[in-house]
N, C-alpha and C positions, 0 to 999 in steps of 0.2 A: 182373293179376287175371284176365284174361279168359284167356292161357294155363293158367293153375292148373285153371279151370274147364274146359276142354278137352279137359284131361288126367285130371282124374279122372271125365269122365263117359266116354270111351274104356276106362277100366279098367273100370268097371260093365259096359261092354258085354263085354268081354272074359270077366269070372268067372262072367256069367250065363250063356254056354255050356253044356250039354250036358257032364257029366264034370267038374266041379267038384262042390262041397257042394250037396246040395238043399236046405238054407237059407240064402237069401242072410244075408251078413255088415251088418250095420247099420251105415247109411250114416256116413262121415264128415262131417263139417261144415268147410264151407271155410275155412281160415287166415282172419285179418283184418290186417291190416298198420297200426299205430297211424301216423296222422298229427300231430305237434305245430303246434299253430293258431297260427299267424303275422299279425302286420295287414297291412292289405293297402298296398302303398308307393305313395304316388301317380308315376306316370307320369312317368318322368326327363324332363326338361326338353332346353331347346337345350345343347351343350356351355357356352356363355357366355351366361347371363342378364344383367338388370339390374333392379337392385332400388331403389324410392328410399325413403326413411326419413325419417321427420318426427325432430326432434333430438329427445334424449329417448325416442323410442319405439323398439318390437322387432318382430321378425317371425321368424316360424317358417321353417324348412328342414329339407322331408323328404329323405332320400337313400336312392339302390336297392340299397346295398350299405354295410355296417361302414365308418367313417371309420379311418382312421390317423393321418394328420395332418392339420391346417388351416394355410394358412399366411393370414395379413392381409397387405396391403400399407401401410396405417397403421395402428395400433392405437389414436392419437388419434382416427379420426375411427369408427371402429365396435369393435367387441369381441366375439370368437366364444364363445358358453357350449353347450358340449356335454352335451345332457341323456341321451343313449343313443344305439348306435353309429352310429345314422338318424334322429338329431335332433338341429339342432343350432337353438339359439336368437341372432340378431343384433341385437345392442343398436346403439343411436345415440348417440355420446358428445359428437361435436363436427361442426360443419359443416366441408363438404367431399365428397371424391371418392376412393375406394381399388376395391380388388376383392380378393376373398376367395376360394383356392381349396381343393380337397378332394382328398383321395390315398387310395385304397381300402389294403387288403392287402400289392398287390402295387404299393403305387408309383403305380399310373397313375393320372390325372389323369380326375376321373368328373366333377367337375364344377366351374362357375368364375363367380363372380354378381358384377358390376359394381354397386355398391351408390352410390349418390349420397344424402348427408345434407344437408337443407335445412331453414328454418327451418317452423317449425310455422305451418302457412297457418288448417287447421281450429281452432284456439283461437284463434286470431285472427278468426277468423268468427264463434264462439260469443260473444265479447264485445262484436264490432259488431250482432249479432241482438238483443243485450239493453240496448245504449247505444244503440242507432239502430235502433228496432224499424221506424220509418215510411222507412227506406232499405233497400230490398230488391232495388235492383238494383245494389249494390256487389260486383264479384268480386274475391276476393283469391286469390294465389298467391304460392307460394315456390321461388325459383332462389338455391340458393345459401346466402349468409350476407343479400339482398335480400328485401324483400315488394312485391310491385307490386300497387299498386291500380287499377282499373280500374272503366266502367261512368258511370252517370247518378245523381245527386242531387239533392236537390230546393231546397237552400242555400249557399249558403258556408262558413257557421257546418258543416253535414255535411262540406265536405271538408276544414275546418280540426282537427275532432274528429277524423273518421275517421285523419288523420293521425297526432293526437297519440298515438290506441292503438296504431298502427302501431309507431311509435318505443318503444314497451314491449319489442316483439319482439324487436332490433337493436339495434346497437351504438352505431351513427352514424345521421346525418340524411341522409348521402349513400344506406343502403342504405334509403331508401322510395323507392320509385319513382311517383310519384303521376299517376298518367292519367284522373283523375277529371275529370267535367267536368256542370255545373250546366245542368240539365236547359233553364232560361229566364234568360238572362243578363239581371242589371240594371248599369241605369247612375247613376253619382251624378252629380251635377252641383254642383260648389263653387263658392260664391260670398265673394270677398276684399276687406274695403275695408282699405286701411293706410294711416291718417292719423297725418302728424308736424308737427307744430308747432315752429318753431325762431324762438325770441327774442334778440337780440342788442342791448345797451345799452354805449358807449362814450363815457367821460368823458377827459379828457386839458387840464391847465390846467399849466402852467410856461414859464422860461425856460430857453432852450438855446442855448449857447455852441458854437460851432464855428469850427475854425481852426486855425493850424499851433500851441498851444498848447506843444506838447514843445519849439520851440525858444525858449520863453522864456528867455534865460541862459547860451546857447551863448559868450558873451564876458563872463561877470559880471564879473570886476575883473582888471587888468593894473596890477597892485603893484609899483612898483620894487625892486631888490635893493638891500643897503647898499653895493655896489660901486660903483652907478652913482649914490650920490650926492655932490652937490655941496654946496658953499655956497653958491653964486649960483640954485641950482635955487627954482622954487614949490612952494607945496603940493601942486598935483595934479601934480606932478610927482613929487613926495615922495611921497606916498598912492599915488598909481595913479588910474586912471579906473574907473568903472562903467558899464556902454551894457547896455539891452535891445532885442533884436531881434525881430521877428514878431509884434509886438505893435500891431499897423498891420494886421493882416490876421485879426485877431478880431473874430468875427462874434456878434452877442446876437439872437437870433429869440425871438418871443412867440410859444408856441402855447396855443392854446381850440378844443377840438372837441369836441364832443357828438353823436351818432348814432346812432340807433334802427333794428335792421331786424326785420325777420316774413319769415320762410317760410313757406308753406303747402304740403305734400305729400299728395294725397291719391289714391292709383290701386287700381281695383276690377275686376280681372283676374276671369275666369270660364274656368274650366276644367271639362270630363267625361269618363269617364274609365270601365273594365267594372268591376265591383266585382271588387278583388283587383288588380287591374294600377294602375301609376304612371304619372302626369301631372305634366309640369313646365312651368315657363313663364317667360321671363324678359323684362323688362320694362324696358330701359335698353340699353346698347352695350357695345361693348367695345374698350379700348386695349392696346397694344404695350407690350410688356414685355422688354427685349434678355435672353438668354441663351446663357452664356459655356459649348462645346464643347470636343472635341479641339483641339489644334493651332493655337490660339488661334482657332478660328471663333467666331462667333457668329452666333447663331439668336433671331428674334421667335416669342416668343408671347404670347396675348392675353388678358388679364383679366376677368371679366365684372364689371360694377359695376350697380345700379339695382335692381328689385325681383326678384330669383328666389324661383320658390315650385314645393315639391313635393309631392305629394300621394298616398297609397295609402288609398283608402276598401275599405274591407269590410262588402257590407250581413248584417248577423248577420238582423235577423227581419224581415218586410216592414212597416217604417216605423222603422229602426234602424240605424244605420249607427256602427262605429266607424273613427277616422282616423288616419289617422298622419302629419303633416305637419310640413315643414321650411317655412320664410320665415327669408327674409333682404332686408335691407334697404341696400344699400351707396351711397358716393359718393368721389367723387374730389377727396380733404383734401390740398391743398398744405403746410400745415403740418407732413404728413406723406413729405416726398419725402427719399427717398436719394441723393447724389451718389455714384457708381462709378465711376473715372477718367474722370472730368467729363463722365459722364453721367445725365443726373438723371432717377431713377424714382418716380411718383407713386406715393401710399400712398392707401389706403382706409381711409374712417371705416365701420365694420360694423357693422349692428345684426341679431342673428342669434334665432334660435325656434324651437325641436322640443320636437315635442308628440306625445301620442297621447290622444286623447279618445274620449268615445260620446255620444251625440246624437239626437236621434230626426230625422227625415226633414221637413226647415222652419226646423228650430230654429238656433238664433246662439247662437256661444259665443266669448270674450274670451280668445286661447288666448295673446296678449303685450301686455304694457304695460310702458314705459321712461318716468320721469322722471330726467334728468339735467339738474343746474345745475352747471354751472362758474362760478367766480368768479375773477379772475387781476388783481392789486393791486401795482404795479410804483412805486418813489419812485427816483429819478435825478438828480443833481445834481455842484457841485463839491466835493471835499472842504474841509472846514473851514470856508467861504464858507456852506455850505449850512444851518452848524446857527447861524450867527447868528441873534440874535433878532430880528424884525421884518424886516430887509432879508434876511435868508439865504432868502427867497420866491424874491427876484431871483435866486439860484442853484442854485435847482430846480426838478423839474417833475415831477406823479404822473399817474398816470394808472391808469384801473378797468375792467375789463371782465367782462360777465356778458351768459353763452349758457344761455341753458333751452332744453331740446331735452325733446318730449312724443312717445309713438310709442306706436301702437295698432294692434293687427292682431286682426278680429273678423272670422270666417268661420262663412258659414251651408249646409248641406249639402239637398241636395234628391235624392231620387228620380226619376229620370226614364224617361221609354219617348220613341222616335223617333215626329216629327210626320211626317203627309203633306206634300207640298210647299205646297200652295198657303195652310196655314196658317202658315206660315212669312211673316214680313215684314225686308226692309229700311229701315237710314235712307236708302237712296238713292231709295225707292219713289218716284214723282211727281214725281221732282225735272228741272225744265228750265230751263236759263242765262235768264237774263233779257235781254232784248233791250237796244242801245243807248238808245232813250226809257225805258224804266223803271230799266235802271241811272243815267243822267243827272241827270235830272227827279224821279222819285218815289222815290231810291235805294233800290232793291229788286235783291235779288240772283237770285232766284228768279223766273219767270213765273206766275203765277195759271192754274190752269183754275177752268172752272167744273164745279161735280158732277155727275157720272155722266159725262162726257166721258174718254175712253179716256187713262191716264196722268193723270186727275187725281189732283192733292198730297191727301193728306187733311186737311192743315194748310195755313194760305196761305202760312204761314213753316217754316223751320227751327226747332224744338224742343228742349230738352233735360233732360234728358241721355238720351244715347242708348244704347242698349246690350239685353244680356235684359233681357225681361220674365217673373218666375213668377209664375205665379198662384195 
């Protein structure tokens, strides 16, 4: 442009000379040169971007020059939609990981966007904003086909929920990632009493024969044959004889027993535990168990038997607590033992209980009860002897037996926060051996102080029952 104008103002100068027309020629007006208005392309990027993509969503790409071709490297996890030759639109179809390149005209490679599809982190914000308005410092984020929560809340019940929306997003339970953590940790404290009551009544009235009895008869009769008979022979010669043997070595016992017994079981274990974590505790022993290996080895392992108790409290609102609890109750029943190449393995009687309750924070609840009566009614005798009438007594014997077994497991759930030490007590506080003259003489197992004297008992004796105290 600026040449054009250059050029014809140098001609102007030239025709106004001296010896050309004495009126100058009217002026030309300069060419215009039409521009077609183009947008304006934003600023080509690195050769290789990266882009990330909530699933479900799109994002625009501008490019500085006409595409030719796009290639995808999956087309499951994005999809290229070309809206004009420097537009192209990237949708999100599936999670995951590809890249997406661009070919001008001529083939070459103008640009190349590394695209990562992850799950939608921001709707899942928007729905914890509106379920959990008073939890505002939950951050969520998405890698991948995962949502990881992070950050502080103010409950359990929040990081139980916040999950459960979680798991809306995703497939599996494995892809939440939960790093949430409760702002003021509480503690529950459970308290177990398991009482069983076992009755036992045994009758037993007859008589009982014992002895080599099967050889009764082992020589019943030695009959002569007609060969070897005679004329000058006897009768029991003729006949034969009859002899029983082992009948000299039979034995008649009277038995009469009658016998009453009672059990009393009663243990009240205490357990605490962070609300959300599990506490176990087991209250008995445990025995060897042979188990048979390669190569014919064999290996001991061990049993538990007595009271095992487990426990997962979660306090939902502050004075609420729901539980989830196993109790089991076992012992070691001979009745029950198995011989394995004459080796004999005791068996257990179990009494087992899983629960999950709610409760408030004090409260006692009845989470098992077992009544079981057994009755076992046994008659023994000789045959045919036995069903005589009146004397067939003398060849039999009955016997009755009856077990009631009663079992109760009632646990009570408390709230708690950590004491200072010094309100803290033992039963061993004040306690000092008693001297030879008071154990002797005034049998006392314990020394007396007297009050305010450093180590005095607060009691003169040992008290019970010992254990927590709530208040």
């Amino acid at each position: 442009m600026i040449r054009i104008r250059s050029a014809l103002a140098a001609l102007g100068l030239f025709l106004a000379q001296p010896g050309f027309a004495a009126e100058p020629p009217p002026a030309v007006p300069a060419p215009r040169i039409a521009v077609a208005a183009q947008p304006l392309a934003t600023p080509a990027r690195a050769p290789s971007d990266i882009a990330r993509l909530a699933l479900n969503k799109t994002t625009e790409i501008l490019l500085p020059a006409p595409v030719r071709d796009i290639v995808v490297g999956n087309p499951d996890v994005v999809d290229a939609l070309v809206r004009s030759p420097t537009q192209v639109l990237l949708a999100a179809r599936g999670v995951g990981q590809t890249d997406v390149t661009f070919f001008d005209a001529t083939g070459t490679v103008m640009r190349r966007i590394a695209v990562d599809v992850h799950v939608d982190a921001e709707a899942l914000k928007a729905v914890l904003a509106q379920v959990l308005p008073d939890e505002t410092r939950i951050r969520v984020s998405g890698v991948g086909d995962s949502i990881y929560l992070a950050g502080t809340v103010k409950s359990d019940v929040a990081v139980v929920n916040a999950r459960s929306l979680a798991r809306r997003f995703v497939k599996d339970d494995a892809n939440v990632v939960n790093l949430l953590r409760v702002s003021a940790e509480q503690q529950v404290m459970l308290q177990v009493k398991v009482a069983e009551m076992q009755k036992t009544v045994l009758k037993e009235l007859g008589v009982g024969l014992s002895g080599p009895i099967a050889r009764m008869g082992d020589q019943v009769a030695n009959i002569a044959t007609a060969s070897t008979i005679g004329l000058t022979q006897s009768a029991s010669q003729l006949f034969g004889t009859v002899s029983v043997t082992g009948i000299s070595s039979l034995v008649a016992s009277l038995s009469a027993l009658e016998r009453q017994g009672l059990i009393r079981t009663l243990v009240e274990p205490n357990l605490t535990a962070v609300s959300g974590e599990t506490a176990n505790l087991l209250a008995g022993g445990e025995f060897p168990i042979p188990v048979a290996e390669d190569l014919g080895k064999i290996s001991i392992e061990f049993k538990q038997f007595g009271v095992l108790l487990n426990f997962t409290p979660v306090v939902l609102d502050p004075g609420r607590i729901s539980l989830k609890m196993q109790s089991e109750v076992s012992a070691i029943d001979s009745s029950l033992t198995v011989t394995l190449s004459s080796t004999q393995i005791p068996g257990l009687s179990v009494r087992r209980a899983s629960s999950t309750v709610e409760m408030p924070s004090g409260g006692s609840i009845m989470i098992a009860g077992l009544l079981q009566n057994d009755i076992t009614s046994t008659l023994s005798g000789m045959p045919g002897l036995m069903d005589v009438p009146v004397l067939g007594a003398l060849f039999k014997s009955t016997s009755f037996q009856r077990k009631e077994t009663e079992l109760v497991v009632i646990v009570s759930a408390y709230v708690v926060q950590p004491l200072e030490k010094p309100g803290l007590a033992l039963p061993t506080d004040g306690f000092a051996p008693s001297s030879d003259l008071d154990r002797i003489l005034l049998n006392r197992l314990q020394e007396t102080y007297l009050s305010g004297r450093a180590g005095a008992a607060v009691a003169p004796e040992l008290q019970g029952p010992v254990g927590y105290i709530v208040q």
